[in-house]
C-alpha positions in Angstrom: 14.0 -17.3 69.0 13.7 -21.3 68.6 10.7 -22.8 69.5 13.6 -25.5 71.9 15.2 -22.4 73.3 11.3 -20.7 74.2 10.3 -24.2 75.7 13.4 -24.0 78.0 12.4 -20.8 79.3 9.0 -21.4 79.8 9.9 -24.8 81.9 12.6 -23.2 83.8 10.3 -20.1 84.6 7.4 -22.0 85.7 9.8 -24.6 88.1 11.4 -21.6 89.6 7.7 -19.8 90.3 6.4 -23.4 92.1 9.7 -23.4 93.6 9.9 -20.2 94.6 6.2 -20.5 96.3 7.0 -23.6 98.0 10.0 -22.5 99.7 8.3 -18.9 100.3 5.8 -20.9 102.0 7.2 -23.2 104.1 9.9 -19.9 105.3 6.8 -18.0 106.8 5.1 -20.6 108.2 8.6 -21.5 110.2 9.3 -18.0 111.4 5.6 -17.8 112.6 5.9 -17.0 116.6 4.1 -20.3 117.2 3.7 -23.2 119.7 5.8 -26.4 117.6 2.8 -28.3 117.3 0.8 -25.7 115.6 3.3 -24.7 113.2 3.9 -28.1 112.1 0.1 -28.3 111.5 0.4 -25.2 109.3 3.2 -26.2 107.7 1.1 -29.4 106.6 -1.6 -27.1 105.5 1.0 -25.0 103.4 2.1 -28.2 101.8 -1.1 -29.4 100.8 -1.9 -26.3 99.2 1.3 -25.6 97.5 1.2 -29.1 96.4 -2.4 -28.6 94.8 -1.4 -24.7 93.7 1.4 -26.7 91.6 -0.6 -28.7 90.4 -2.9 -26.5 89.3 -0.4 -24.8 87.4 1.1 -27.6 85.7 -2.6 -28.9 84.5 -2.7 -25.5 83.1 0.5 -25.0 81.0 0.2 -28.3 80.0 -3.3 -27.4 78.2 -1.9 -24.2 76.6 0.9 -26.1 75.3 -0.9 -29.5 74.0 -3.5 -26.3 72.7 -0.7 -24.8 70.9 0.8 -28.4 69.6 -2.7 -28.7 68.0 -2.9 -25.8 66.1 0.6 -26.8 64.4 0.0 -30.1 63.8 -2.3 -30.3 60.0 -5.4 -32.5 60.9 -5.9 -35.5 58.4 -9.1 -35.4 55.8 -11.1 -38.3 55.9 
């Protein structure tokens, strides 16, 4: 499998797991029996920690692939 073709997976898993979390998220906290007020409260609450969760996750591939870029590239001799 192409390094391109590996890439594509990789991005289209990890925009489909903060996807999926978000909209997972923001469902529950809907169909919670709740006054209007406090469910938009915990809807904010679900959105600021999705948003960091994302994040999170982004700052973390984005390591492992900038780690693996580095191991690839040949490092010049002085």
């Amino acid at each position: 499998m192409s390094k391109d073709k590996k890439k594509r997976i990789l991005d289209k898993l990890v925009m489909g797991a903060v996807i999926g979390g978000a909209i997972g998220s923001v469902i529950g906290a809907s169909i919670a029996p709740k006054e209007g007020k406090e469910t938009r409260e915990d809807l904010k609450e679900v959105a600021k920690t999705a948003k960091q969760s994302s994040l999170s996750l982004f700052h973390k591939i984005k390591g492992i692939m900038d780690r693996r870029k580095m191991k690839k590239v040949p490092h010049e001799e002085d």
